[in-house]
N, C-alpha and C positions, 0 to 999 in steps of 0.2 A: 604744814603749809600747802597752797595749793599751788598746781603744776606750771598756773600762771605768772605766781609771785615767784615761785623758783628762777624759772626761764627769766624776768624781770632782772633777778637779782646777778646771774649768767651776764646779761648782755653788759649792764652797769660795770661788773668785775670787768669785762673783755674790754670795755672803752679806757676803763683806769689802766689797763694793764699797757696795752698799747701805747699809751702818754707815757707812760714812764721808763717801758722798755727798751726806746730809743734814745736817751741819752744814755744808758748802761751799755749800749753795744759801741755808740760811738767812741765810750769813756775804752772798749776792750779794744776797737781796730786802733787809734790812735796810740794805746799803748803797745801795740803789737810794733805797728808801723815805727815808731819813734825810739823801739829797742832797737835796731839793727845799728842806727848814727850813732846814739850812745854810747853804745858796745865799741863801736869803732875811734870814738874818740877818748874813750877811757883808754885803750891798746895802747894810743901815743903816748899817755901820761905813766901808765902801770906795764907792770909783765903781762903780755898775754895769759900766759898758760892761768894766773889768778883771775884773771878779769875776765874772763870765760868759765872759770866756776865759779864766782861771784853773779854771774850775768844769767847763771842756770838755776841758780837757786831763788835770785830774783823774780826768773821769770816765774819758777815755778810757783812761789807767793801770791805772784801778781793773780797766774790764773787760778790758783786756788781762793782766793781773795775775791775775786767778779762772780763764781762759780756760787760761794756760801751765798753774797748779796743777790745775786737770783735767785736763788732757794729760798732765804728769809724774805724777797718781797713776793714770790708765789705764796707762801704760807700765809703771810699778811694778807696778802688782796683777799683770800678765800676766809680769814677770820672777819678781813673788816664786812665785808660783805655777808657774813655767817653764809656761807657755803660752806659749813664741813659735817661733815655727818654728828650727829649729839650722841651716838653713842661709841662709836670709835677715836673720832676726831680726824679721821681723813679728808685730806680736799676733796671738796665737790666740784675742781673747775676741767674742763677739756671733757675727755672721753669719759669719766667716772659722773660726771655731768648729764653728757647722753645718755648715759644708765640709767642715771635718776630717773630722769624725762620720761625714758621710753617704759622702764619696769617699777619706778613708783620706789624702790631699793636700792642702798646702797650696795655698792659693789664688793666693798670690802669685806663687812658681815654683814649685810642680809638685813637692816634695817629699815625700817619704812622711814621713808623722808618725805616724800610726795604724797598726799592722801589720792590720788586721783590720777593713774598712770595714763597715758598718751595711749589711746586707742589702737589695736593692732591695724596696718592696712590691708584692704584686699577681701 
């Protein structure tokens, strides 16, 4: 592909990503924010000393939970948009991206992706 359609297919990935990245962050402060009440009013109803390691192992679900769904929609964006390299399969979004651009290879193994690399400056 050439260095154009690449960059093309970059910017398209970075708009999608941005739309959807903002309700995933609000979905993790509001659950941040809304554990502390919880926690506090499950204490009136149960034992503390339970509802506090009930409330640790939730929480830690919870963030391990937001953490996968960001991973699984980075690897998305970069499939639906074929940013990933064809011969390893790694994303091609962010810094691995400006690689391409600048040296025409993948960063990971060395693969051409770019037929037509971004001209050195200077």
């Amino acid at each position: 592909m050439s260095r154009q359609e690449f960059t093309a297919r970059q910017v398209q990935a970075a708009r999608q990503g941005s739309r959807v990245d903002v309700p995933g962050m609000v979905v993790l402060i509001a659950g941040i924010i809304l554990f502390v009440p919880a926690v506090r009013l499950l204490c009136t109803c149960y034992p503390p000393g339970k509802v506090y390691c009930g409330a640790a192992v939730a929480m830690l679900i919870f963030l391990v939970g937001n953490y996968l769904l960001a991973a699984w929609a980075h690897i998305r964006r970069a499939r639906v948009h074929r940013l990933t390299c064809p011969s390893c399969g790694c994303s091609l979004l962010g810094a691995r991206g400006a690689y391409v651009v600048a040296t025409g290879h993948c960063k990971a193994c060395d693969a051409l992706i770019v037929s037509t690399p971004q001209p050195a400056l200077g």
